[in-house]
Each structure stands twice: as structure tokens, then as C-alpha cells.
N, C-alpha and C positions, 0 to 999 in steps of 0.2 A: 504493500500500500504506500510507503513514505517515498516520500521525491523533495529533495530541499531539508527543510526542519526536521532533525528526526523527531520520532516517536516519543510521547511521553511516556516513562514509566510504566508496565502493567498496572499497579494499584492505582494511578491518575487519569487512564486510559476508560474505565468501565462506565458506564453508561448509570446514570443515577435515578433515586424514585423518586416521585415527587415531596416538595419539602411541604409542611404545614401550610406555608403561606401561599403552597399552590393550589393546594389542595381548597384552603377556604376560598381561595378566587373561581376555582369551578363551581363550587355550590354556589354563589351567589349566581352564577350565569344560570343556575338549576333555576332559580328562585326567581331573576328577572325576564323569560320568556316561558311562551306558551306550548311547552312540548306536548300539552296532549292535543296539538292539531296536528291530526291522520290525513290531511288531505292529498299532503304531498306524497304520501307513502303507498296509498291507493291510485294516485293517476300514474304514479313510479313501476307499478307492476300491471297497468292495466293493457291489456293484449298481448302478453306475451305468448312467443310460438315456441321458443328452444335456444339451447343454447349448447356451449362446450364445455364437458366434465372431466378432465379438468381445462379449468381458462387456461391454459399454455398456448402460444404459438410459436412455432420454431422459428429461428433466424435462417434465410436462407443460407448467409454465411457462416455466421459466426457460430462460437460455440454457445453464447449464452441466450433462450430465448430471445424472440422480438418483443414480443410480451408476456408477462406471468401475472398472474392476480391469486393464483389458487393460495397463496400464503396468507395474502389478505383476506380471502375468504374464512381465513379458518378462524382469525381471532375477531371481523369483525362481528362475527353472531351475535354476539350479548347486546342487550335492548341500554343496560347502563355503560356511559362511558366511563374507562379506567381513568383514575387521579391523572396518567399520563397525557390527557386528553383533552380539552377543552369541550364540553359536553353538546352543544352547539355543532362544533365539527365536526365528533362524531356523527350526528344524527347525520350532515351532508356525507359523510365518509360509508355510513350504509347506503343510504339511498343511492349515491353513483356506482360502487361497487357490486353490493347484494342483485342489481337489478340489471342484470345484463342480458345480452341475446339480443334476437329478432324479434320482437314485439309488431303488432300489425296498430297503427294509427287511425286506420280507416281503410276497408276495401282497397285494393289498389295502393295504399301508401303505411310504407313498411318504415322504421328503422331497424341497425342494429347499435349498439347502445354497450356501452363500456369493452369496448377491444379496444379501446384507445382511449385519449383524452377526449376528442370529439364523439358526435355520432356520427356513421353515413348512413343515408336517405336515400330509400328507394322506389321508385315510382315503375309502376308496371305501365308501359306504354301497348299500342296497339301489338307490337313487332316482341319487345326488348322491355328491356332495365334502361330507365335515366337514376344513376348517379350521383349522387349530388353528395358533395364534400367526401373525397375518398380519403379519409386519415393521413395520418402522418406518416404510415411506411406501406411497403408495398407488399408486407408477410400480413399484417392485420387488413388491410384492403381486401386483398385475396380471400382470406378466411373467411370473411365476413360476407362477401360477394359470396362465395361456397354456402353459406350455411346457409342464406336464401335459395339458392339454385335446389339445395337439397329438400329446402320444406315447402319452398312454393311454386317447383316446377324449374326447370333450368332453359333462361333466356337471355339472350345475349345482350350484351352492352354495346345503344346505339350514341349513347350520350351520356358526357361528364357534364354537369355543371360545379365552378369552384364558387361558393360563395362571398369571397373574399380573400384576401393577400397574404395571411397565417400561415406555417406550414402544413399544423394539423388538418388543413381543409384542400390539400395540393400535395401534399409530397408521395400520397401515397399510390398515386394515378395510376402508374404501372403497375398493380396488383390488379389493374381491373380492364386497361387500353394499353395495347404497344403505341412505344412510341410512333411506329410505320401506319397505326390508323389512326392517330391523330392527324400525323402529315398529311396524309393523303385524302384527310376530311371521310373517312368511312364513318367515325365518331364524333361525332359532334362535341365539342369541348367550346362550354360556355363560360365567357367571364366576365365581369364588369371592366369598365373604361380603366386604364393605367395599370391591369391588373399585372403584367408583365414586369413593368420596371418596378412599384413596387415591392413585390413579391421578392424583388432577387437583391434591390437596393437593400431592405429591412434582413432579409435571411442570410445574405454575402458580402455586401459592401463595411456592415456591420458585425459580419457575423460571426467571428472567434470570440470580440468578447458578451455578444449576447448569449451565444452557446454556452461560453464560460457560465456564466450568472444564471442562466439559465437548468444549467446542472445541480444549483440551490435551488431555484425557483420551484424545480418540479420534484428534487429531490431523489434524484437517479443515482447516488451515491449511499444512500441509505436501506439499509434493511428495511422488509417489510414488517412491521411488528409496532405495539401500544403505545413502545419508550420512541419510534422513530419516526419511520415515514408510514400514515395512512389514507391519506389522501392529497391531491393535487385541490381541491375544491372545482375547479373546472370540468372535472370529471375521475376517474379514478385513477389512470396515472395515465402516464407518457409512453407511447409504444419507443423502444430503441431499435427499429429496423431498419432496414435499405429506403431509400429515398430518392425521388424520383423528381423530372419534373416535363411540361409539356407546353407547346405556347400552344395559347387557344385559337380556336381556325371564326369564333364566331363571339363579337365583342358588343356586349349591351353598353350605351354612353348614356340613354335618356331616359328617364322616370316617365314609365305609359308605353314605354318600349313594350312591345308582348313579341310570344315567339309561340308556335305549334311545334312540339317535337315526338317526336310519332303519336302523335293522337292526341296529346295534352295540351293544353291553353295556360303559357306563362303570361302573368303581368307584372312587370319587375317596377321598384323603385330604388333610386341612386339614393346611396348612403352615403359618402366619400368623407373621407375624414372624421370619423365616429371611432367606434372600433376597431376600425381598420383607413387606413388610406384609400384602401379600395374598394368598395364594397356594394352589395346590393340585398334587399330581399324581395322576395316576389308572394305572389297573389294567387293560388290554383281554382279558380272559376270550377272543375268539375268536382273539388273536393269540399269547394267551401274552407280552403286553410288555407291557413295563411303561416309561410318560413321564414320567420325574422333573424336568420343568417345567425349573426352571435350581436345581435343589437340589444337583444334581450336574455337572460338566459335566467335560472333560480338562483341567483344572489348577487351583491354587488360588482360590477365587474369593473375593473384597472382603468382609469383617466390616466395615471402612469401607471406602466406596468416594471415590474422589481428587476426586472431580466433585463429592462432599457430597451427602450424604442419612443418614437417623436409621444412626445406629449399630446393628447387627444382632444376633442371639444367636445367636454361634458355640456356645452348650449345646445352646441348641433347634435349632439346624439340626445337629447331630451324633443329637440324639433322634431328630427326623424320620426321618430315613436310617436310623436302627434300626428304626422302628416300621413302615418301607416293608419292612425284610428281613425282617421278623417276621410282617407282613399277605400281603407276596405271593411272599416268597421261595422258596418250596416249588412255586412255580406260575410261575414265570417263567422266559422259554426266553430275551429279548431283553430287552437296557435300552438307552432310547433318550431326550432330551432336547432341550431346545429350541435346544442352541447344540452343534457338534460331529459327532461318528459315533457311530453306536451302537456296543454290545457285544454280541458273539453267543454264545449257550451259557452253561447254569447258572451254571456252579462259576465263569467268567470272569466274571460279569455279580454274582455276587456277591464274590468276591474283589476286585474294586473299589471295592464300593459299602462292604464294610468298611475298607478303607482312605481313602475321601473320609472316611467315617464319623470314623478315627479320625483323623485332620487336623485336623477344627475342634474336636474334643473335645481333642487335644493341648494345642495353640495355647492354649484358653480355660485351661485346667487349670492348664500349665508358666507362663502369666501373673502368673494367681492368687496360686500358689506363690510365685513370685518377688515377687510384690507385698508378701505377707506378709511377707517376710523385709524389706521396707522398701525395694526397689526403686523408682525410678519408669518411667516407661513408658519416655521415653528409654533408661536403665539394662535394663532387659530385653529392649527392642527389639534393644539391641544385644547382648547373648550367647543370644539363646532360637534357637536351631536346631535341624532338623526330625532325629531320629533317622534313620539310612538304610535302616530298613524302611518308612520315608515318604518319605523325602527321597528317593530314588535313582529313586523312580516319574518317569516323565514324567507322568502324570497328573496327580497334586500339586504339579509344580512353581509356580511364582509369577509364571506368564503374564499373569496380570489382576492378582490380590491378591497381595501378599507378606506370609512372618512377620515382617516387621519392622513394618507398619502395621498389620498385625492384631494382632498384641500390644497396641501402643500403645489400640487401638479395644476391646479387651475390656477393658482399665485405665478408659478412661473409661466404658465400660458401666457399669462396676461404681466406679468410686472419680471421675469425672469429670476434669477439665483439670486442675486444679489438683492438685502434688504433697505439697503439706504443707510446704513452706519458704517461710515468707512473705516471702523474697525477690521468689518469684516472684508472688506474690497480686496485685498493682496493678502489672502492667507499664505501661512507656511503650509508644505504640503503633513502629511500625517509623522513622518518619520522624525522627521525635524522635530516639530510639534510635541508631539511625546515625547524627546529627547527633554527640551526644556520643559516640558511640562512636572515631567519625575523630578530633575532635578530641581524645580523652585517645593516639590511636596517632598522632599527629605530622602530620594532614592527610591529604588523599585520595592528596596525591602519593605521600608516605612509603606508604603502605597498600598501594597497586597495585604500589610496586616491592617490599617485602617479598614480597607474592601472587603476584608472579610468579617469586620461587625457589621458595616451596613448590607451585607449577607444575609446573616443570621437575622436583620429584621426584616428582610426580603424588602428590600431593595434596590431587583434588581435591573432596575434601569441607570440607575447611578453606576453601578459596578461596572457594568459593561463600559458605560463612558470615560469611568477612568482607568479600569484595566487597560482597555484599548489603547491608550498614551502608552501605558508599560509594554504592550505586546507591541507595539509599535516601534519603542526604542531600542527592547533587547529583548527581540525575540526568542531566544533561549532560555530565557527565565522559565523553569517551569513551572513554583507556583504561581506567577500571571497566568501562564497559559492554563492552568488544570481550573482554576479558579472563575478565568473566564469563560471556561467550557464549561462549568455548571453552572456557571449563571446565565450565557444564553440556552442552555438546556431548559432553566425554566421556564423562561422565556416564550421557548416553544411552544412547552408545555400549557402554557395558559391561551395563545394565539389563537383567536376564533378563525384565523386566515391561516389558512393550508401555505401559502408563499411564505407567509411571515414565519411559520413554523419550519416550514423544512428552508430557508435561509438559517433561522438560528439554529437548528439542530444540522443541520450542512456546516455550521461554522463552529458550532463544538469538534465537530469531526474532524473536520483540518487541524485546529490548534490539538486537539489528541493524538491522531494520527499520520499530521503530515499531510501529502498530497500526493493520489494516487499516481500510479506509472502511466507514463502516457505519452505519447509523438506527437509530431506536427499533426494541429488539427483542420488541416484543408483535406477531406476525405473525400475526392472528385470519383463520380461514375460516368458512366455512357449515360448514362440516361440525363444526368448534369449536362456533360457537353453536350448532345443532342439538343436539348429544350430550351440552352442558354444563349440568347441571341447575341450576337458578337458584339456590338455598341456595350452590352453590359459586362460583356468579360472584358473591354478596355476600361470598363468603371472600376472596376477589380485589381485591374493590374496598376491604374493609377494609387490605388489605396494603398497597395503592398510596396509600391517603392518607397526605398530609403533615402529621406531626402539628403541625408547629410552624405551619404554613400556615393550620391550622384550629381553633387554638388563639381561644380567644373566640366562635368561631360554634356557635350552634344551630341545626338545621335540623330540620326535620320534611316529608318527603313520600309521602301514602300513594299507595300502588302498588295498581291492581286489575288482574290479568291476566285478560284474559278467555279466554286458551286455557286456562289451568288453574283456571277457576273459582275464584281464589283470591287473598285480598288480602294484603299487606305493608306492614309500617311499615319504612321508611327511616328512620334518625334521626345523625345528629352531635350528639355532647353530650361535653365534657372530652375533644377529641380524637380520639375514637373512632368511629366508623363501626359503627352497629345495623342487624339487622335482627330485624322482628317478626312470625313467621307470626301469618295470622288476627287480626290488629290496626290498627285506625286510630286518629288522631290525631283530636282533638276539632276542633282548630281548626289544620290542617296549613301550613304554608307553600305546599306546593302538591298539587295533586290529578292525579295519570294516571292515564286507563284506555289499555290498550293490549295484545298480546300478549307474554306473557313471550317469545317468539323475537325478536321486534323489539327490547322492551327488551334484548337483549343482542348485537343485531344493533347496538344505537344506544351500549352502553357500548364493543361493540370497535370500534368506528369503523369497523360497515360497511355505515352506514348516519347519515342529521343529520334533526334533531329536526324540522327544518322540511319535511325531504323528505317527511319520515313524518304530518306536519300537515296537509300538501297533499294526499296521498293518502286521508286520513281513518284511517291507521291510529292516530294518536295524540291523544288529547284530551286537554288541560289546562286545570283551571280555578284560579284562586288567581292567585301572585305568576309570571307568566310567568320573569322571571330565575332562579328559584330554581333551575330546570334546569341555566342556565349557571355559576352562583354553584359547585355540587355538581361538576360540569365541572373547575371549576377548582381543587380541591382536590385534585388525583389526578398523582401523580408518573409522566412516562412514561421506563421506565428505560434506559439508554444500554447497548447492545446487548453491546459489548468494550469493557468496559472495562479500564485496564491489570492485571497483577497482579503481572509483578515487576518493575515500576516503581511511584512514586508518581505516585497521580491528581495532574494539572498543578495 
């Protein structure tokens, strides 16, 4: 397991119970909501057809399944949550795990429902299966597509629809379409406007350290078990499979947009920059339901999400939800979405959707308010609570997102990081910081034993704040580190929010154990290079260059694809990484012809210059090194790295 820090001690290493003072903060959560409402538990299991005994699926590759649940199955049974647990979360922690399978929504309209974090949605057309949101990998895609074919008759896939820009609603496409009938338009694959660059800007251009934070967020480092990980709140956990991706042949831009796709009547509305950048949900006129994509789903969902990505517009995604009750609320019998159970019946179906509604419009608004009055995010963060015509919902509670980070994330929408005290304008970074911070509190040793009275009166949100100075400055301290790992431990353990939880129980784990073994994490497939259009894999290779590396070099190499009839200028000049449609260089450093799928077969390394030489796929003429020169400009990034430690 360790990489970097070693290991703490076996006796500092074990994983703790809950203290008294966590223990009374669960009961209070017993005491302040209404767990004897079954509503949710009954529309959770309603039309179920079957499922898999056990939840295993294998990895095509690997040795470790794609996804497992059967372990969580075994201890979520109990109706009481353990002390380890936040009693709230539990109850979301059965409901997405205990209730999985094929479930049928209505004649004709199926999901299946915890093989992943999402659901996918199945729609029987006249011919086929439409699609909609195939998970996050392409072993649970597959499975799940299987277990339909096997209980309601086996028909083919004429149509994908992605819901939005997420991976969990796109990566797992190849479990259900070759890429070859994408291309060739046999499959219909439906998207909303920008869904392409999105989808690959948010997952690649960003995406080592969102994957990084992300391995907290969902908690993929963690056993499954009471003291660890048991739920994601989003749904019951993250598949880790093969991943896939595809550009769409068929792009919805405008709200009122409709499409027939063998026999069905969509009418889509543009969501954009809500819960996603790109996004839509539509209207099924034969079903009377209505897909609100992940606009809505059973509990509060991320304005900022933990894992990092662009800050959201809780105004417009409280608009959206209006202008969904307004276009089809008079016409809709069922609301169903991409993560959860549906809702059955009118008045239910929209009595929810006005209160999702009024959640994020709260939130942004009571921010706002409080900002004006000269708050800063911190300072509102901490007294902005949900009224109990909101807060008392299960639906709304802070499974995925809480009011406390969403506040802070509508403050930076609108007023950014910085709060107006130019104390804070030019911080030291962490390292520094907690250098001088220990040494003005009398050293690491004095520090750890003050933290560990305000411990024992469970305090621990203070601890954390100032451990983290000491783990900060010298990270081998190990009572800091053992000290800080039970106090985010309990931390967790009280967390209504599944992120918040397995972030702090993720970062017990590291200051215990170090940081798992692991490679460069750019883990490129065919099915990547196939689906990834070349403008965005120059987006890509801009982000990976090193600017200090390439500081003084000029490069120029023109590029002719000959699969896309089309040429490009390459250029480095002041650090920067160019690319130029429909241009060459008068006098280039060097000249390729070659296919655009190979060159990017040949930047993800899966594929060498010489291999592709020998076979005649690549010609160069010019400076032969200039290849390797450009090669060597490109940072490859380290997969985990630490985060509540300092890099060694």
C-alpha cells in the first residue's frame, strides 16, 4: 500500500469505534428527522424484475472486479445504523444498494439500478432498446444491457442517448455500441449541444487531478464495511471498469427540439450549465414521464462538487426545474432520472420537483443575502440552514452536496475566493504555513498534546485545523499523523454526506497508511483514441506541456491527416503549445503525413513512431528528432498523489 510517507505503526494504523461524542451526534440526527417515512422505500422497490446473486461483475481486464457490492450487501441489512454511521446515511446507503436490478417503471420503460453509481434506462422501441445513460464502464453497461435481454426478451441497441457531460452517463457506451456503429450512424447516439468538448475538457483536460480527489470522493480506496466506505450517496458506489467513449452522430441545441426514435416521441429541454455544462432532459408523450437527467435526483446534489469541476448555477438549475413544471407538468403521470427511483403520480411527482426546485433557489438567494450584509463564505457557511419545509424532506437532505459547501460555491460564483480582507489576498501556501504556525504554538510536540484535550471533548473540527499545520510541516510526526486520522475518522463518522465521509475517512487512510502503489495515471484505450476528436487531444497536449521545460524552444510541425483530409500547424513558441486548423509552416521543423487515429494512437502511447514507420503508416520528412524533441516536452502526471500530506 505505502508510496512516499511510510506506514504508521501497526497499533496507530487500526481503524477506530466511535467515541461518545459521536455516538450522541447520531442520536440527535435519530431525534431530529422523520425516519418513519416508508415512502421512499416503497417506490425504491417498486417493479422490480431481477437481479444478480451475487452483485459481482468481472473486469474484462483486470484482476479485480469492475464492480462488487455483494460485501455491502451483507452488512447493510440491519434497519438500525451502527455508531459508525450517520443514521440518515444509512437509510440513503440501503435504499441505493439493497434495491438493485431491473425494475420495470412502466410498460415499455425499464431501468436497471445500482450496477453503478448511475442508473441506465431502457426504452423498448418498435425494433430495439434506446439507451439512455450507459454507466461509467463498459463491464456494468454490458451486464446490465444482458440482464434485460435475458428477462424481457433480447433486442438490439438502435440508440444511445447521453444525458449529459459526467462520465457515469458516457463512458460506458461500448458495453452496449461498437464504436464502428456509432460511426457509421447504424446507432443513433444522442447528445445535447457542446456535449463533446465538455465531456472531454471536465474528464481530460482536468483530469488527473479530478480522478485524484475523486478516488476520496467516491471512496474507491476503502473497504466495504460500517467503520468505512458504504455509500457514495449518489448511488451505491463507482463501477472501476474499462471506459469508453463515442462522438455523437445526432446533437439536440434547442428546448422543443423532439426526435422519433424507432417509435418513441422525445421532447427534450436544454439545461446547460446546471448540473452539468451540458445537459438536457426530455418529455416521453407515450409514457406520460418525464427524465430529468441528474437535475433532480433524492437528495441535495453538488453547486460545487468535492472532486472539483467549474462551479454550477444553483439560479439556473432552480429555473430549469421550473420551466420543466411549466412545459410538462400538466402532462406528466411519472418523474424518473438518471441516479435513484422514480416518483409515481401527478401531485407526488410535482410536489417534489417544487421543492428540489426550491432548495437551490434557497441556498443561492439566503447566500447572496448574507453576503451582502458583509458575510464571507466561511461566515455563512456556517449559520445558513435549510428551513424544515426543506430540510425535514429526505429528498433534500445533503447525501452528495451539503448547505454548507454550497453556500460557500454560490459566494465564489458570484464574489470568487477571495473575501475582501487583504489579510487573506497573498496566503503562504500550506507547508510554509504550518511551519510557522507550530513554531509560534511551542512545536509539534506542544501542538499534539494541547489537540489531544480538545479531542477528548470532541472537538473535532478544531483538531483537524490545527493538526493539519503539524502534518503539514513535518510530516513524519507520527503522533500528528495517528491523531489526525482519528479525528477525521470521526468526522466521517458523523457526515450525513457520503463525499464528506469517505474524503475524511480517505484521508485517515493516507496519513495511516501512506499512499497506494501506482503509475502514471493517463490510462489511454482504443476506444479513447477512436471517440476523441483531434482539436481536443491538442487541448490535452497543451495542458501537459512543461512550460519551464520549453521555455526557449521553437518548434514548428505541420501535420496532414489523411483520414480527415485535413492539415494542422503544431507550433511551441513562448511556452505555449499551438495548434493551427488548415495551416502550414513555410519552412517546418518537420513534416507528417499520417492518420489523425494513429497520431493519437502515437501521443497516448498506444502505439511508437517507429512501429508506425515500419508499417508505412507514418511518413516524415524534415528534422527526424523533432518528433522526439516534442516527446519530450510533455509532463506525465503521477497518478495519487498525496493531498493531506505534503508532496515528499
Amino acid at each position: 500500500m505505502s508510496q512516499g510517507r511510510d506506514p504508521l505503526p501497526e497499533a496507530l494504523r487500526r481503524r477506530k469505534p466511535a467515541t461518545g461524542h459521536t455516538i450522541r451526534a447520531q442520536h440527535a440526527v435519530l431525534d431530529a428527522l422523520p425516519f418513519e417515512d416508508r415512502r421512499s422505500f416503497d417506490d425504491a422497490a417498486r417493479g422490480f424484475i431481477a437481479s444478480l446473486d451475487p452483485l459481482t461483475i468481472a473486469h474484462d481486464r483486470g484482476r479485480r472486479p469492475a464492480y462488487d457490492l455483494s460485501a455491502a450487501l451483507e452488512f447493510l441489512d440491519g434497519e438500525d445504523a451502527p455508531d459508525t454511521v450517520n443514521p440518515s446515511l444509512w437509510r440513503q446507503a440501503r435504499l441505493n444498494a439493497r434495491h438493485h436490478g431491473l425494475f420495470e417503471v412502466t410498460d415499455g420503460l425499464y431501468q436497471v439500478r445500482s450496477f453503478d453509481i448511475a442508473n441506465m434506462t431502457l426504452i423498448r422501441g418498435d425494433t430495439g432498446w434506446i439507451v439512455i445513460d450507459p454507466l461509467t464502464s463498459s463491464e456494468t453497461a454490458r451486464a446490465a444491457l444482458a440482464l434485460a435481454n435475458s428477462h424481457l426478451g433480447e433486442r438490439p441497441v438502435v440508440a444511445v442517448i447521453h444525458t449529459h457531460s459526467h462520465a457515469d452517463h458516457f463512458a460506458g457506451v461500448l458495453g452496449v455500441v461498437s464504436a464502428e456503429q456509432a460511426e457509421s450512424g447504424e446507432v443513433r447516439v444522442i447528445a445535447p449541444e457542446h456535449y463533446v468538448d465538455e465531456s472531454l475538457s471536465e474528464n481530460v483536460l482536468a483530469g488527473n487531478v479530478m480522478n485524484r480527489r475523486a478516488t476520496y470522493m467516491y471512496g474507491n480506496l476503502l473497504p466495504h464495511a460500517p467503520d468505512a466506505f458504504v455509500t457514495t450517496g449518489l448511488g451505491s458506489a463507482l463501477s472501476m471498469g474499462s471506459t469508453g467513449f463515442v462522438v455523437p452522430n445526432d446533437i439536440v441545441r434547442d428546448t422543443g427540439e423532439t426526435r422519433t426514435v424507432d417509435g418513441v416521441e422525445f421532447e427534450f429541454q436544454m439545461c446547460p450549465g446546471t448540473e452539468a455544462p451540458a445537459e438536457f432532459v426530455f418529455y416521453l408523450p407515450q409514457f406520460r414521464a418525464l427524465c430529468m437527467s441528474e437535475i433532480t435526483s433524492h437528495h441535495l446534489h453538488n453547486v460545487y462538487t468535492p472532486r472539483g469541476a467549474q462551479v454550477r448555477d444553483a439560479l439556473a438549475w432552480s429555473n430549469q426545474i421550473q420551466t420543466s413544471i411549466d412545459r410538462f407538468g400538466d402532462r406528466l403521470e411519472i418523474q424518473f432520472a438518471s441516479h435513484h427511483w422514480p416518483i409515481w403520480g401527478r401531485d407526488a411527482a410535482l410536489t417534489y420537483l417544487k421543492k428540489q426546485r426550491d432548495l437551490y433557489k434557497y441556498i443561492h438567494d439566503q447566500t447572496l443575502r448574507l453576503a451582502n450584509h458583509g458575510y464571507t463564505k466561511e461566515e455563512i457557511a456556517e449559520q445558513l440552514t435549510l428551513p424544515d419545509s426543506l430540510g425535514r424532506e429526505f429528498a433534500n437532505r445533503g447525501y452528495y452536496g451539503t448547505v454548507h459547501h454550497n453556500a460557500r460555491a454560490v459566494y465564489v460564483k458570484y464574489l470568487g475566493f477571495f473575501d475582501g480582507n487583504p489579510a487573506t489576498l497573498h496566503p503562504l501556501p500550506p507547508s510554509e504555513a504550518g511551519r510557522r504556525y507550530v513554531d509560534f504554538m511551542g512545536g509539534a510536540d506542544a501542538v499534539v498534546e494541547k489537540a489531544r484535550g480538545c479531542f477528548e471533548d470532541g472537538d473535532y473540527r478544531w483538531v483537524a485545523e490545527v493538526l493539519n499545520h503539524v502534518v503539514m510541516s513535518e510530516p513524519d510526526h507520527e503522533p500528528a499523523r495517528a491523531l489526525l486520522a482519528d479525528t477525521l475518522e470521526q468526522l466521517g463518522y458523523q457526515a450525513e454526506s457520503a463525499p464528506w465521509r469517505n474524503f475524511y475517512l480517505c484521508g485517515a487512510l493516507e496519513l495511516r497508511e501512506g499512499l497506494p502503489e501506482t503509475g502514471t495515471a493517463f490510462q489511454a484505450s482504443e476506444g479513447m483514441a477512436r471517440g476523441m476528436p483531434i482539436e481536443n487531444l491538442f487541448q490535452t497536449m497543451a495542458v501537459r506541456l512543461n512550460g519551464p521545460a520549453a521555455d526557449g524552444v521553437e518548434l514548428a510541425i505541420n501535420l496532414d491527416f489523411t483520414d480527415l483530409d485535413r492539415r494542422y500547424l503544431l507550433a511551441i513558441e513562448h511556452s505555449v503549445l499551438h495548434y493551427f486548423p488548415d495551416r502550414q509552416a513555410d519552412a517546418p521543423d518537420a513534416a507528417i503525413r499520417m492518420s489523425a487515429l494513429d497520431f493519437k494512437r502515437l501521443i497516448m502511447g498506444l502505439a511508437d513512431a517507429a512501429g508506425l514507420m515500419q508499417d508505412g503508416r507514418l511518413e516524415m520528412t524534415g528534422d527526424a528528432g523533432a518528433l522526439a524533441r516534442l516527446g519530450g516536452l510533455f509532463d506525465r502526471f503521477e497518478r495519487r498523489f498525496p493531498i493531506v500530506t505534503p508532496r515528499p
